[in-house]
C-alpha positions as CSV (number, residue, x, y, z in Angstrom):
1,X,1.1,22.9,7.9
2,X,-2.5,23.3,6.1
3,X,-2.9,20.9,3.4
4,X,-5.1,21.6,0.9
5,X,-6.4,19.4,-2.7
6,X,-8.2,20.7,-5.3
7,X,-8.1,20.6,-8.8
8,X,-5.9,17.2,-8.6
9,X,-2.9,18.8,-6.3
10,X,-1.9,18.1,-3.1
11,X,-0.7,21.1,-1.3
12,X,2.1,21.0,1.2
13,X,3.9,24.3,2.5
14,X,2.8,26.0,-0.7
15,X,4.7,22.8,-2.7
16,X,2.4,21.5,-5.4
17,X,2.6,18.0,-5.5
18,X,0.6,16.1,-8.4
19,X,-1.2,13.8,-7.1
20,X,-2.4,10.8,-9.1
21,X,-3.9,8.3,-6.8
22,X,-7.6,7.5,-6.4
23,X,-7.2,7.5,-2.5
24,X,-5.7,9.3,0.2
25,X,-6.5,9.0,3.7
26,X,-5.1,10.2,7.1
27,X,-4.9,8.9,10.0
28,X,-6.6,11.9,11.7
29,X,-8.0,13.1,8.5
30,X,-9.6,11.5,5.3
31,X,-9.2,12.4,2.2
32,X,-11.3,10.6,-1.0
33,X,-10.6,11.2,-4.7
34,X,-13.2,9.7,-7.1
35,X,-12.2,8.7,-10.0
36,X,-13.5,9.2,-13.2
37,X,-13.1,6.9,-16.3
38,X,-9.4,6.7,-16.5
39,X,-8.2,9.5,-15.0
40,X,-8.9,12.0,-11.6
41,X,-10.7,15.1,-13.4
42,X,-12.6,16.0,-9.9
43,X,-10.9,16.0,-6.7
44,X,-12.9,16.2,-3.6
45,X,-11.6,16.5,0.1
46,X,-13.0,16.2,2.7
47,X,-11.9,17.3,6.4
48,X,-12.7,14.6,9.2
49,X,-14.5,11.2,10.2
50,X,-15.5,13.1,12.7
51,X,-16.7,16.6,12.4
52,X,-18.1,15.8,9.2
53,X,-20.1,12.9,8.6
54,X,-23.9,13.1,9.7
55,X,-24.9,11.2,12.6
56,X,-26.4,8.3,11.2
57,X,-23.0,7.7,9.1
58,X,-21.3,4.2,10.0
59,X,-18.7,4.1,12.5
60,X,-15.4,5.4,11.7
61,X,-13.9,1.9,12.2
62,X,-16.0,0.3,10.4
63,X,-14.3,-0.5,6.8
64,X,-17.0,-2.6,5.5
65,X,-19.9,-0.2,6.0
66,X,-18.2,2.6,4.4
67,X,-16.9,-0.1,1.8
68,X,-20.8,-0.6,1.1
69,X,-21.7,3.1,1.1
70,X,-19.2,3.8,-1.8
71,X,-19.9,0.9,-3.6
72,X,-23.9,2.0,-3.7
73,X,-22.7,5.5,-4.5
74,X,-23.5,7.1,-1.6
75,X,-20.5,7.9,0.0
76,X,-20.9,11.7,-1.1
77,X,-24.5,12.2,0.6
78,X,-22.2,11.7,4.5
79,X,-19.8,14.5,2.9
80,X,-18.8,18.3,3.3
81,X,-18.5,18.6,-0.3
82,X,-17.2,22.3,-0.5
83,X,-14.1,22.2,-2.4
84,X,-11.4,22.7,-1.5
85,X,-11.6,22.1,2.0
86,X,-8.8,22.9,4.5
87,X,-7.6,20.5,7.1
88,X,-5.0,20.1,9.5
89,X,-4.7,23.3,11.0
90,X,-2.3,23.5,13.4
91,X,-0.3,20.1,12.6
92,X,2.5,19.7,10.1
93,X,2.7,16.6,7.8
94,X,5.5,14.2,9.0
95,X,4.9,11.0,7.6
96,X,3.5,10.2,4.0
97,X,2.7,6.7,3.1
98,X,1.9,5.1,0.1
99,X,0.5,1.7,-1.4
100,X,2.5,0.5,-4.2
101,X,0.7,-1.6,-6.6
102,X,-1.8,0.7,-9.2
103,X,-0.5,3.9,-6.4
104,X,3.3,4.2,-7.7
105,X,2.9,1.9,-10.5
106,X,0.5,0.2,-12.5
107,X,0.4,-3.4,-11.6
108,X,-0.8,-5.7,-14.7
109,X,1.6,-5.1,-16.5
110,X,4.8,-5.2,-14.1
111,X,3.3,-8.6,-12.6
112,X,2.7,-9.6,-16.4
113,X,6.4,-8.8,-17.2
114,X,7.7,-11.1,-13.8
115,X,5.2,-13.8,-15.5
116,X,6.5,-14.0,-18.2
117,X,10.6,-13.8,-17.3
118,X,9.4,-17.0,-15.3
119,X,7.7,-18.8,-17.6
120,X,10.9,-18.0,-20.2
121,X,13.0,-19.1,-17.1
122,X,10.8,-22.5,-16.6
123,X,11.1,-23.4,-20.6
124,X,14.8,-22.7,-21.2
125,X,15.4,-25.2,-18.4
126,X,12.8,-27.7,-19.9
127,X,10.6,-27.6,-17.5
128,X,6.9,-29.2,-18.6
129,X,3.9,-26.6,-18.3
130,X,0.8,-28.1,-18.6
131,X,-0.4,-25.0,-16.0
132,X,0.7,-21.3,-15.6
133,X,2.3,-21.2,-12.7
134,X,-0.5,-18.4,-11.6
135,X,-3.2,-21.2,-11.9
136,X,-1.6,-23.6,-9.8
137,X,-1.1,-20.2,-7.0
138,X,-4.8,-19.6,-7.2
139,X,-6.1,-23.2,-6.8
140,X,-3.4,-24.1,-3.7
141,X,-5.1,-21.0,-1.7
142,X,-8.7,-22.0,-2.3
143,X,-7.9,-25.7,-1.3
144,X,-5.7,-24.1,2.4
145,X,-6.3,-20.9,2.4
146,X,-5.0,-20.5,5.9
147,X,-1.5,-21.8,5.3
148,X,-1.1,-18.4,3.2
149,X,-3.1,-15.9,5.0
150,X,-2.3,-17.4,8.9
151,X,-2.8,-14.5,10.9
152,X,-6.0,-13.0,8.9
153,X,-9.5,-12.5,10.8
154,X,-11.7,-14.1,8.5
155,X,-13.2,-11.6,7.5
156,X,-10.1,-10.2,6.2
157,X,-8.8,-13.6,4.4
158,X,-10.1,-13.3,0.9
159,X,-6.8,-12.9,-0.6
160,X,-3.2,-14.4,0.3
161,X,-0.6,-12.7,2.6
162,X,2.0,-15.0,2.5
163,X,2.5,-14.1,-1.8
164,X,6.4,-15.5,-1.8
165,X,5.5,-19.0,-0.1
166,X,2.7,-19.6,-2.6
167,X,4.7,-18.7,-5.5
168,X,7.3,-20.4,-4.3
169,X,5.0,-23.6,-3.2
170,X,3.3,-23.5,-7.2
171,X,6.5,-23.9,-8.8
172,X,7.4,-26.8,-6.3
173,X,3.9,-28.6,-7.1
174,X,4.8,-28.2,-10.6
175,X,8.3,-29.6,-10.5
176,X,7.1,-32.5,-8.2
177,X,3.7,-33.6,-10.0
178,X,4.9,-32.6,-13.9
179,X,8.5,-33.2,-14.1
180,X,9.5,-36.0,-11.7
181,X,11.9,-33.7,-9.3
182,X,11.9,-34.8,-5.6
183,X,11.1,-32.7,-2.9
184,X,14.6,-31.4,-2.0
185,X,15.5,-30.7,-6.4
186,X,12.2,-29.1,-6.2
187,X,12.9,-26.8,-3.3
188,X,16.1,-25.3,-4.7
189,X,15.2,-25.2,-8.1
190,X,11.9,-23.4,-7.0
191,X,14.0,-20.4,-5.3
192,X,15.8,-20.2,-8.1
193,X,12.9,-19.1,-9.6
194,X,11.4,-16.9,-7.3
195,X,14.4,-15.1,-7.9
196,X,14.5,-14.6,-11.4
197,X,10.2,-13.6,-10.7
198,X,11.1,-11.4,-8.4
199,X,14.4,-9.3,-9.9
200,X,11.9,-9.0,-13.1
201,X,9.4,-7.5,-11.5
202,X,11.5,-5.0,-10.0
203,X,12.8,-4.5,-13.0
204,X,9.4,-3.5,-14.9
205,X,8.6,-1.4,-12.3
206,X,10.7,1.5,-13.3
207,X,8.9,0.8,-16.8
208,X,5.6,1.2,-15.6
209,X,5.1,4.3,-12.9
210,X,2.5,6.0,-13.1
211,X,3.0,9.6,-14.6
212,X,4.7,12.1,-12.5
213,X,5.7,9.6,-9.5
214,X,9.4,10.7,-9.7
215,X,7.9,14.5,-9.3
216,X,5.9,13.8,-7.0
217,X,8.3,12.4,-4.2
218,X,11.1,15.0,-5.3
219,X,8.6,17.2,-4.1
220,X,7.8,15.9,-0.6
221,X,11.3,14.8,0.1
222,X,12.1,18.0,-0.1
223,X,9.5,19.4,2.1
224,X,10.8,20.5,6.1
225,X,8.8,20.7,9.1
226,X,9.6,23.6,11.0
227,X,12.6,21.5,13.4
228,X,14.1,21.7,9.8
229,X,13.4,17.6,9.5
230,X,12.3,16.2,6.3
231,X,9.4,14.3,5.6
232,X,9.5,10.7,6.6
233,X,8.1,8.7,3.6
234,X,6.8,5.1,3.3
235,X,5.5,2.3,2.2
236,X,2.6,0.2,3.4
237,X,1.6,-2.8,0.6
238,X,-0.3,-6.0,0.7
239,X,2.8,-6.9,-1.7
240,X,6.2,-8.4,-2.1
241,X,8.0,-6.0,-3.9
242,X,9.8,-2.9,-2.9
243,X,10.9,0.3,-3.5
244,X,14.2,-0.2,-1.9
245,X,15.2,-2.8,-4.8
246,X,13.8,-0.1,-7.9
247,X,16.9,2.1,-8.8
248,X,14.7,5.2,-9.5
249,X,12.6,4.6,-6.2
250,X,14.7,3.7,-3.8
251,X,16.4,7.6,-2.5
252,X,12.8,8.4,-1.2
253,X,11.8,5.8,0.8
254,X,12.4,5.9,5.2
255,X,10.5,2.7,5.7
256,X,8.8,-0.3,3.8
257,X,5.7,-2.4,5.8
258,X,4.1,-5.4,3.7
259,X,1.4,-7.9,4.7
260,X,4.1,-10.5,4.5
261,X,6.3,-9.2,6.9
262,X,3.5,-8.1,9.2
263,X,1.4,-11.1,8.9
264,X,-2.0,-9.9,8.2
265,X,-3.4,-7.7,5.1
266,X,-5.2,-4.7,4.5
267,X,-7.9,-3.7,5.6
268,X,-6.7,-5.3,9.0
269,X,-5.5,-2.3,10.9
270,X,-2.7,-4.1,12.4
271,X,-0.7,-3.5,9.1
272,X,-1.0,0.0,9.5
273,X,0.3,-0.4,13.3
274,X,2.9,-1.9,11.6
275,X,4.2,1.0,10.0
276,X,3.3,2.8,12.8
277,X,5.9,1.4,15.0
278,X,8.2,1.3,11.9
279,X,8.1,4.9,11.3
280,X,8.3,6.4,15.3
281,X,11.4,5.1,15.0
282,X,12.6,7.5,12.7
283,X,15.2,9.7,13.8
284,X,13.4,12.6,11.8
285,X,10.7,12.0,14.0
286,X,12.3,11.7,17.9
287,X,11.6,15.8,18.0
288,X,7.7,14.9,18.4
289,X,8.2,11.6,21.3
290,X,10.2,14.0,24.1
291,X,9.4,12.4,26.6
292,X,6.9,10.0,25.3
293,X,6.7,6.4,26.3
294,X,7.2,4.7,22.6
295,X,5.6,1.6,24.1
296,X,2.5,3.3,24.5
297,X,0.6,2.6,21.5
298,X,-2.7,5.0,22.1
299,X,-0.3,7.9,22.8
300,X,1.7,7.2,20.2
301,X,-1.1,6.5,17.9
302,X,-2.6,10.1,19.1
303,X,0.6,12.3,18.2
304,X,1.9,10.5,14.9
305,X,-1.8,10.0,13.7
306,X,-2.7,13.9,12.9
307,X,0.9,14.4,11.3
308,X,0.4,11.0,8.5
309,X,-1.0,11.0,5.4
310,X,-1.8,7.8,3.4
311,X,-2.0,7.7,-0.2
312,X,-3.4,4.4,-1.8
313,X,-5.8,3.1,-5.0
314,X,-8.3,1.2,-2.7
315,X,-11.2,3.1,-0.6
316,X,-11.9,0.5,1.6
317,X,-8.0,-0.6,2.0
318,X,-6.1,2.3,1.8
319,X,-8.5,5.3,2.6
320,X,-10.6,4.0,5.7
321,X,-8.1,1.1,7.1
322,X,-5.8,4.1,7.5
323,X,-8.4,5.9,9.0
């Protein structure tokens, strides 16, 4: 399948598919869209890590010197810029993955709207607020930043993985130190609460995708390799929410991987061979493993690699981690 983007489409088996996002990567192929002001009024793609790059461009696998050459603006410079550029040849798309957060929806305001149904939550059950619950998250992870991001390499452990337990572990410090609940009281009331967070978040989510979304997967789930099988789509987030728990998302979606579950966060590539192992698993995908030993991660890593294509809102996180 050739896949070309230009003019803000992503083209699939002659499908147009609106695209949206300000990154999309490949594993075997890398794909960057700048974006300008608001919205994505230049698309540029470019082919491979590497055919295309010059030779004194950082390594491949190094995230945080391609993270510096696009902050300084000079990401471009290691570029084919011709546009549009075709890539993937001979190999049809199997897998498409997205990032959730500012990808599929636009966060502030669906993490605003959870806020809030918790802080409503927290007064109608008279619970005292001298903090937002959000303050007390923050300070816990700067004073043990490890308890919530375990499994990070440090270099990677800048922001929590382990979002529910922190939550969670916020509302308990608030119950305990504010409003004279004892450990256990403040243990079940604090689920409680993550639960009514949670089930409003999903909630807004619906409320705030980002335009053409519901188009957007129509249109790859209905795209068919040439064994007839559909696309395998996916999630791969440094989140806690889901699609499998939004109504209008929930049809599309093969597979869901978060930092959580997976222990580490992006741009640690062992989330990404998390999904990995999630997705060959697929039974729309067991006509490309004949006779492939599935606990062979390099070869497994080579044949799913060139058919997956990433889609996310961070360079660094979603465009070259996936790389």
């Amino acid at each position: 399948t050739d896949i070309l983007l230009s003019n803000n489409c992503l083209r699939v088996s002659s499908t147009m598919i609106d695209v949206r996002w300000s990154s999309i990567a490949a594993i075997s192929s890398f794909f960057y869209v700048p974006q300008v002001a608001t919205s994505f009024s230049r698309t540029v793609l470019f082919q491979g890590l590497n055919q295309n790059f010059q030779e004194n461009s950082p390594r491949k696998d190094d995230v945080y010197d391609w993270g510096r050459i696009d902050d300084d603006g000079e990401f471009a410079s290691y570029m084919n810029k011709e546009d549009p550029v075709r890539v993937g040849g001979s190999c049809e798309v199997r897998v498409v993955s997205f990032e959730l957060d500012d990808t599929l929806w636009e966060t502030g305001p669906t993490i605003q709207a959870a806020n809030n149904a918790l802080a409503v939550f927290l007064g109608e059950n008279n619970i005292t607020q001298p903090y937002q619950v959000e303050f007390i998250m923050e300070k816990l992870f700067k004073e043990q930043p490890t308890i919530y991001n375990p499994n990070g390499d440090s270099k990677y452990a800048s922001s929590p993985v382990m979002l529910t337990q922190l939550r969670k572990d916020a509302v308990q410090k608030l119950l305990i130190e504010s409003n004279r609940f004892s450990e256990d009281e403040a243990n079940i009331f604090a689920d409680s609460a993550f639960q009514v967070w949670t089930e409003a978040r999903h909630r807004s989510i619906s409320q705030n995708l980002v335009s053409n979304t519901i188009e957007c997967l129509d249109n790859i789930q209905s795209l068919r390799a040439a064994s007839d099988k559909p696309v395998v789509i996916g999630a791969i987030t440094d989140g806690n929410s889901s699609p499998f728990l939004v109504p209008s998302l929930a049809k599309y979606f093969d597979f869901v991987v978060d930092a959580e579950t997976a222990g580490v966060s992006k741009p640690d590539r062992r989330l990404y061979l998390s999904a990995i192992k999630e997705a060959v698993m697929h039974p729309n995908l067991q006509d490309i493993f004949k006779e492939v030993d599935k606990e062979n991660d390099d070869k497994i890593e080579e044949i799913i690699g060139r058919r997956w294509v990433h889609i996310g809102a961070n360079f660094m996180n979603d465009a070259v981690a996936a790389k």
